[in-house]
C-alpha atoms as one frame of an Amber mdcrd trajectory, in Angstrom:
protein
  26.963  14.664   8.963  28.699  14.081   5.883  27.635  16.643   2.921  28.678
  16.634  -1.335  30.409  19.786  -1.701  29.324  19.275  -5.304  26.452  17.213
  -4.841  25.222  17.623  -8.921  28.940  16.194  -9.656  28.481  13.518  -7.390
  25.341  12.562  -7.271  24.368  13.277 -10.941  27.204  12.985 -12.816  25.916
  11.826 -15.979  22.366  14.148 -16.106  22.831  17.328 -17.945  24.094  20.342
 -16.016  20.147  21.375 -15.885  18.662  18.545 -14.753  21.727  18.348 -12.185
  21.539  21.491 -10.700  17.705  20.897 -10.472  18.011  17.797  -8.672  20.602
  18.381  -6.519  18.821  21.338  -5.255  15.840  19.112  -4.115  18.314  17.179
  -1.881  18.111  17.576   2.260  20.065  16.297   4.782  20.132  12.977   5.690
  20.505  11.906   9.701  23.283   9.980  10.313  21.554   7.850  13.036  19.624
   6.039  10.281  22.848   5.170   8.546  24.597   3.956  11.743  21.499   2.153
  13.200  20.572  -1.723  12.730  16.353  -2.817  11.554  15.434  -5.670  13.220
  14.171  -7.453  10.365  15.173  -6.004   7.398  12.719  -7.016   4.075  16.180
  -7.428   1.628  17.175 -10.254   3.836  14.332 -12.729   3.217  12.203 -10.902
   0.117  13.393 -11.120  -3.101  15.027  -7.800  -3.801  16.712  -5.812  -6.827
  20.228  -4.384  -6.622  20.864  -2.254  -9.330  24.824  -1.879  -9.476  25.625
   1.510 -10.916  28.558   1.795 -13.041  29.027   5.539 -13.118  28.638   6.152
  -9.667  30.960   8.799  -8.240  29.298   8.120  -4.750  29.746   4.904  -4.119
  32.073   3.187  -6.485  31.099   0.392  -8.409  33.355  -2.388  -6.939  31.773
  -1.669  -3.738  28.607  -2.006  -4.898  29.167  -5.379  -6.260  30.740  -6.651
  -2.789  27.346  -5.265  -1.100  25.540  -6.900  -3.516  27.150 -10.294  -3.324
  26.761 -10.046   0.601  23.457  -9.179   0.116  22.908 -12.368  -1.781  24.684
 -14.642   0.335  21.879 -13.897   2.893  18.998 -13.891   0.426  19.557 -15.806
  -2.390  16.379 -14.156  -4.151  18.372 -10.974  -5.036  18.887  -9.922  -8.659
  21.844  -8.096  -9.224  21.948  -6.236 -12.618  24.193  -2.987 -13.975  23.691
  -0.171 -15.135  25.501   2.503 -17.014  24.518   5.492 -14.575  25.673   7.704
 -12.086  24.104   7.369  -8.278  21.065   8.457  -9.183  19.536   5.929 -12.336
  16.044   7.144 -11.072  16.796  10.631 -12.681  19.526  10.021 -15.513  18.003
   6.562 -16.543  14.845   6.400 -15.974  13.085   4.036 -18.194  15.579   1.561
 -17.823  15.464   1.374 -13.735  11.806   1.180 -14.373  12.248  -2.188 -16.877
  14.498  -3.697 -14.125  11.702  -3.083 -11.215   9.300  -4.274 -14.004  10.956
  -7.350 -14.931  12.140  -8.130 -11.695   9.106  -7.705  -9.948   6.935  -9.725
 -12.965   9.974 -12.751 -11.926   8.245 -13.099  -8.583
């Protein structure tokens, strides 16, 4: 397993230190098995799905969000891909607006 040696710098880099702290204290351990192993149908490749690119991410970086996302639309060309300024974590830091996106994208279909 891989762990964030500062996982409130990492993962919610642009949440107060607070909200940080509190956050990254609710995270656990994820097994690496689920990252390494292949669904057999997976719903993103024939539902239409949201990517939310996150701009701030200190995780995952931007650019290769945008090349997932563009793979991910090659295969399912009912994907939205919209940005946001936000760290990993929009749920937390930005709310309201990942909310509006799920909204909106989900009143599209």
């Amino acid at each position: 397993m891989t762990y964030a040696k500062t996982p409130g710098r990492v993962f919610f880099n642009d949440c107060g230190l607070e909200t940080a702290r509190n956050a990254a204290g609710l995270l656990r351990s994820q097994v690496t098995q689920n990252l390494l192993s292949k669904p057999s149908q997976p719903g993103w490749s024939y539902i239409p799905s949201l990517y939310i690119v996150c701009e701030l991410d200190r995780a995952i970086s931007a650019a290769t969000q945008h090349d997932c996302a563009r793979r991910l639309r090659a295969q399912n060309r009912s994907v939205t891909i919209v940005g946001i300024a936000a760290g990993h974590s929009p749920f937390v830091s930005r709310a309201r607006e990942t909310a509006a996106f799920v909204v909106q994208a989900s009143e599209e279909q």
